[in-house]
C-alpha positions, 0 to 999 in steps of 0.5 A: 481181894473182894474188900479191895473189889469193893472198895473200888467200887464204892469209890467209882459210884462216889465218882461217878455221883461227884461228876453228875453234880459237877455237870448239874452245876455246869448247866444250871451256870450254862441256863442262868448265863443265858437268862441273866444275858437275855434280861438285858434285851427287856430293859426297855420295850424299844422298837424299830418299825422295819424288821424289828423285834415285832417280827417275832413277837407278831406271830407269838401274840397271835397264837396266845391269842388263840388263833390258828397258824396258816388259818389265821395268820402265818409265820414267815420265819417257820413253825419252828420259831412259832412255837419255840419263840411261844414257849420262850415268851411265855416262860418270860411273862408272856408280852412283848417284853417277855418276847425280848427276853425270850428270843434273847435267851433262844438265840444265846441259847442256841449258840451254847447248844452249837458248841455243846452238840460240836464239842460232845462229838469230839471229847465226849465228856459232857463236863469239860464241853459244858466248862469250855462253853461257858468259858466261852459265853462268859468270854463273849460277853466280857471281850477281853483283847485276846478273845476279840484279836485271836481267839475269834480269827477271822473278821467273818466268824467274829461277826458271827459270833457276836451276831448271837448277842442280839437276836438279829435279823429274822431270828437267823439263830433261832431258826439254825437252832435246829441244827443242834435240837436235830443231833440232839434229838438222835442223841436221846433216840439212841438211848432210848433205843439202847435202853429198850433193846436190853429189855425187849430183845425182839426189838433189834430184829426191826431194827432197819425199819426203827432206823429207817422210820425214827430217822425219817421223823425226825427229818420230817420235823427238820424240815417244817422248823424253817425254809432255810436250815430246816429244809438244809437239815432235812435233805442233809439228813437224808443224805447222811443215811445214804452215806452211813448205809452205804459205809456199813454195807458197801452196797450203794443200791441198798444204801440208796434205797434206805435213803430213798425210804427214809425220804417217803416217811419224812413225807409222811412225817411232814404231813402229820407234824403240819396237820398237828402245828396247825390244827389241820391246815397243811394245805395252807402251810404248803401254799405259804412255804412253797410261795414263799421260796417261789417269790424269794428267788426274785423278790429282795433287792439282793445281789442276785445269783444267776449261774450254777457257779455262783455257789459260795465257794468262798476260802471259809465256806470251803474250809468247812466243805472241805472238813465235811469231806473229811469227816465223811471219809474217816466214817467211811473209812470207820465203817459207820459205827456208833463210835465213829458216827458220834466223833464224826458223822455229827460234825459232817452233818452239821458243817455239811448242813450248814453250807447247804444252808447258806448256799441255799439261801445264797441261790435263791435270794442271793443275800448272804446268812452265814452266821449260824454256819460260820459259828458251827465252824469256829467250834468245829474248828477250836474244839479240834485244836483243843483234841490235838492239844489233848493228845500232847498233855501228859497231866490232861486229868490236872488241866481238867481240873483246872479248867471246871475251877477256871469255869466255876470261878468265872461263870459265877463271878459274872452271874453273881454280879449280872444277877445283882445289876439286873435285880437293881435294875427291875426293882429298884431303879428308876425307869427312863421314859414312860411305861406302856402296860400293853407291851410290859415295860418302859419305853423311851422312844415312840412312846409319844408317837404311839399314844398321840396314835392311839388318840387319833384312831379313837379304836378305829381299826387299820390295815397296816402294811407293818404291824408293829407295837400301835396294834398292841397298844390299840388291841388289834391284830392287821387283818390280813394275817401276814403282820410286814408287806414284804412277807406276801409272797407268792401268787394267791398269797398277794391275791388275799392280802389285797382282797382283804385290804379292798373288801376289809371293815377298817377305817384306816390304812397305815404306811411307813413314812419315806422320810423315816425309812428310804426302804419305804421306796422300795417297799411301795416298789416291790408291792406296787400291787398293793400301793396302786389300790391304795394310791387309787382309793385312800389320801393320807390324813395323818402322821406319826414319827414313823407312819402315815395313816390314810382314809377312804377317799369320798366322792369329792376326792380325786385323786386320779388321772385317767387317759391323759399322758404319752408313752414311749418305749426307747430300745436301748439294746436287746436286753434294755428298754427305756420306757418314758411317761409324759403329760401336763408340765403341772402333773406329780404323781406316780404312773401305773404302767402296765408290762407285759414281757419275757426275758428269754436266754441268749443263745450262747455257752454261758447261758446254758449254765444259767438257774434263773433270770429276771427282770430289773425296774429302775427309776432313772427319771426324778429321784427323792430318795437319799439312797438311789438303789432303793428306787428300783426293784425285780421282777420275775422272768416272763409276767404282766404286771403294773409297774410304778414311774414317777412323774415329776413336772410332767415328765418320768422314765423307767429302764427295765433291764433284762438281767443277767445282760450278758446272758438274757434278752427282753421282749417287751410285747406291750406297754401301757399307762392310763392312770396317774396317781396324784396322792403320793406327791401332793401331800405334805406333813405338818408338825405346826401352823403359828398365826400371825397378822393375815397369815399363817406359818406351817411347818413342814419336815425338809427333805428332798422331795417336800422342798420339790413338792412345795415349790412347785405348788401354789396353794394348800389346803387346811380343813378343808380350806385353800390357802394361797402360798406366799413364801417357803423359806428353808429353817435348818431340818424345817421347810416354813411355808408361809400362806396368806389367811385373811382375818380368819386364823386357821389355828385359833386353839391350837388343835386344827393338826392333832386328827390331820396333819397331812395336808394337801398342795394344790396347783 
């Protein structure tokens, strides 16, 4: 009997070490689909000017720079992505390049740890989890038919799901990413608590202060990762403590106090973390955070939520309100043991989290960021059925089985040929473009744009309103510290951005182009505080593909109009106001209008249910943009601001709206004009001058806004000369203005653009 004793127990020690090594290789498949996926994004050094990459990597340059989050500069997106985005650059070289890969990596990463957190809390077995998963990963990246028509359901979560092949807008990925590191976190907390416990004994005695306390750390770490779902975590978390409490005690004023209690040291927690990530500037990183969501609530040009009833109650994100429900009351019904916490409690912690978060974002933007939630759904969901399936199985130990071989043979088939590609291609291949040693790899768009700059500047430094890769190349960071205009939010965030910009030592300032990118209109709109100082000091000398860059004007420049235009304010009804500019016939440029309004609530039933409200600006006057909903922009419910209006041939308008109309009036109390601003529309680009006989031919980008610009002009001037317009006649995407220069050629060499390409109309 005892040889038999023996003997089984040899076997299960054999079982139980063949079963480590099966999960060792299923991770170590798990991180090398993850890098080998990830090799893919750092192929060539790309970017794009407008919440591009350079969102992730501005942050992690600077901090391997030395520099000090909320001192020096600040990441809009979270400590989180900071410091995780880091360590994932760093492991993956350290440059821009490496910041491609490494987001790559964290984003696919972080889709693979949804599924391991969702899957380990239904089956608890972390082989199948991680065979299923990789099954997965290596589904998602192969597309078979079946995968995309059936298994990925709705178009919604199908969306979702793939949005983690890239890493996206704002790292929505990276930044949810706490959603599993959280449960992940717990996890390792309660071994380690287990582990103690069997040693010192005295230890479970302070058991409910353990609890209490670890719990309210970790809550506090939650809630510094992100505005979104860090934030959703913490008060979730919060909340799972009130609940669990009170499932074990069926005492809901004990239940309440834990909750209570566990909210102070996530404060303290909250403190402490911020002071270390920062080095001791939680101030700074409060001012940020808080400013942030405070702006958020007006500032993009989303569909706005305005009632309590604008939740997102959608048919999916109900389903996953509806599980979380579930899941909460079979913890209930369970009485919060370990058992049913793990098998339930994750799973409503994490659906429950994510509709937080999405509704969260949905209220205060009113844009939508489902991805991270309808991916903990789809798993949630997939790995339920797989249970049910489990439980109507009667061989399940063969089909285990099967699975961890269809995973081996899978998952190694593609990184065996994956690995093979990337290595021909990082070693072998021949590179397309050109290779940029500032940002670690081949470029092939830009790059001309970025050198020809580079020339430009002659290591001048600039304020850029995007700080993309022409700071790398030159070895600069944008002064201010906040890397995209559309990150100063918040009150004395703006108030520093602008000090810095009026009192900085910089030679130039850098915009996007409007005829690159139409949201440069609602940019100048929506940071009309900004463009008006540089409207009102700087002319625009030079442009690359994708920039313009201006320069201090001298005392020769003028570039102002002062006192010389009519205002008239037309009531259109009691939540709408027209306001019109009016002067010279000859005048283009921008009107600097100062409001001083309220938009106050109707007094009726549907406005009580009211959050918020603000106020709508429209250019409803000449329009250049190609897309006329980036001509108008929203401002917060009651301020005094200045406000930008197109004036074209004398003449522009502006409606503001009070919003949501059916529930808000506007009270107008004063407005102003007293400056027009003649440099946003008297300045051209030009990409040649050829000389001919007594005259020159320049050519100019067509767009709507040059041909109007031209047409009305009469003369442009080149260093520093006038030159009268003869003709302008249209070249498919060109504009060739056609000017009379005597015997003089104005570009005898050639080089008369290479330092000012930006030329000036006269009328």
């Amino acid at each position: 009997m005892d040889k038999i004793d023996i003997h089984k127990g040899i076997m299960q020690l054999k079982k139980i070490k063949i079963e480590r090594w099966i999960i060792a290789f299923e991770i170590l498949l798990l991180i090398s689909i993850c890098i080998l996926h990830a090799l893919k994004a750092g192929h060539y050094t790309n970017f794009d000017p407008i919440n591009g990459t350079f969102q992730n990597f501005n942050p992690v340059r600077r901090l391997l720079s030395g520099q000090i989050p909320y001192d020096s500069f600040q990441d809009y997106l979270g400590l989180g992505h900071l410091y995780i985005g880091t360590l994932a650059t760093l492991l993956f070289g350290g440059d821009y390049q490496a910041s491609l890969i490494g987001f790559s990596f964290l984003t696919f990463f972080s889709l693979a740890l949804i599924s391991l957190m969702v899957g380990y809390a239904i089956f608890k077995n972390r082989k199948n989890v991680l065979a299923i998963t990789n099954i997965f990963l290596i589904m998602l990246l192969v597309q078979p038919l079946f995968f995309t028509n059936a298994l990925l359901g709705t178009n919604e979560i199908s969306a979702a799901v793939h949005y983690a092949l890239g890493t996206g807008i704002s790292a929505r990925f990276v930044r949810g990413m706490i959603l599993p590191i959280s449960c992940w976190i717990f996890y390792v907390a309660c071994l380690a608590y287990t582990k103690i416990k069997t040693k010192k004994e005295n230890i479970a005695r302070h058991r409910y202060a353990i609890q209490v306390c670890g719990t309210g750390f970790i809550a506090g770490f939650c809630f510094i990762w992100s505005n979104d779902y860090g934030i959703s975590c913490w008060l979730c978390i919060c909340i799972m403590m009130f609940f669990l409490m009170l499932s074990r005690t069926r005492k809901i004023g004990k239940s309440f106090l834990t909750a209570l209690l566990t909210m102070l040291v996530s404060f303290v927690s909250i403190f402490l973390l911020v002071e270390i990530f920062t080095l001791g500037n939680f101030p700074e990183w409060l001012r940020s955070t808080f400013g942030t969501g405070g702006y958020q609530l007006w500032y993009f040009n989303f569909k706005k939520s305005y009632y309590l009833y604008d939740v997102d109650f959608s048919f999916i994100m109900l389903i996953q309100a509806f599980l979380c429900l579930i899941y909460l009351a079979n913890l209930f019904r369970c009485r919060g043991t370990k058992n049913s916490l793990i098998r339930y409690g994750i799973l409503a912690f994490l659906n429950m989290t994510s509709f937080c978060a999405v509704n969260e974002y949905c209220m205060i933007s009113g844009g939508t960021s489902r991805e991270v939630a309808l991916t903990v759904l789809f798993f949630t969901i997939i790995y339920e059925i797989f249970y049910v399936i489990k439980l109507y199985i009667p061989s399940y130990n063969r089909v285990q089985k099967i699975m961890l071989v269809i995973s081996a043979v899978v998952s190694l088939s593609w990184t065996i040929s994956t690995f093979k590609e990337e290595a021909i291609f990082y070693k072998f291949s021949i590179k397309k473009g050109e290779y940029m040693a500032a940002l670690g790899g081949n470029m092939t768009t830009r790059y001309k744009a970025l050198k020809e700059t580079d020339k430009f500047l002659k290591d001048e430094n600039y304020f850029a309103t995007y700080a993309t890769a022409q700071e790398v190349v030159s070895g600069i960071f944008q002064p201010s510290g906040t890397d995209y205009i559309i990150h100063v939010l918040g009150d004395q965030q703006r108030q520093d951005y602008l000090n810095e910009f009026t009192e900085g030592d910089f030679k130039y300032a850098a915009t996007i182009k409007k005829s690159y990118e139409p949201w440069e209109y609602w940019i100048e709109r929506a940071n009309w505080f900004f463009y008006r100082e540089l409207y009102r000091g700087w002319h625009p000398v030079y442009a690359n593909s994708y920039e313009v860059y201006w320069e201090r004007n001298t005392s020769k420049d003028t570039n102002v109009i002062a006192n010389d235009c009519n205002i008239n304010v037309v009531d259109i009804d009691d939540s709408t106001k027209k306001i019109i500019i009016q002067a010279d016939s000859e005048i283009n440029g921008i009107a600097d209008v100062y409001i001083d309004y309220e938009v106050k609530k109707r007094d009726r039933l549907l406005a009580k249910l009211l959050f918020r409200t603000d106020l709508k600006v429209k250019n409803t006057g000449t329009v250049f943009c190609s897309d006329k909903a980036l001509e108008s922009n929203f401002l917060r419910d009651a301020s005094k601001e200045y406000v930008p209006v197109p004036v074209v041939d004398g003449y522009g308008e502006i409606t503001l709206t009070a919003n949501p109309t059916e529930s808000a009036t506007l009270l107008l109390n004063n407005a102003e004009c007293s400056d027009i601003y003649l440099t946003p529309l008297h300045y051209v680009e030009a990409t040649s001058i050829t000389d001919k006989a007594g005259k020159a031919v320049i050519s100019v980008p067509k767009n709507k806004q040059t041909k109007k610009l031209l047409d009305s002009a009469d003369g442009i001037i080149v260093a520093d000369t006038e030159y009268p317009i003869s003709k302008v006649e249209e070249s498919g995407k060109r504009l060739l203005v056609t000017v009379m220069t005597g015997r003089t050629p104005i570009n005898p060499d050639g080089s008369v653009l290479q330092n000012n390409n930006m030329l000036q109309l006269t009328d």
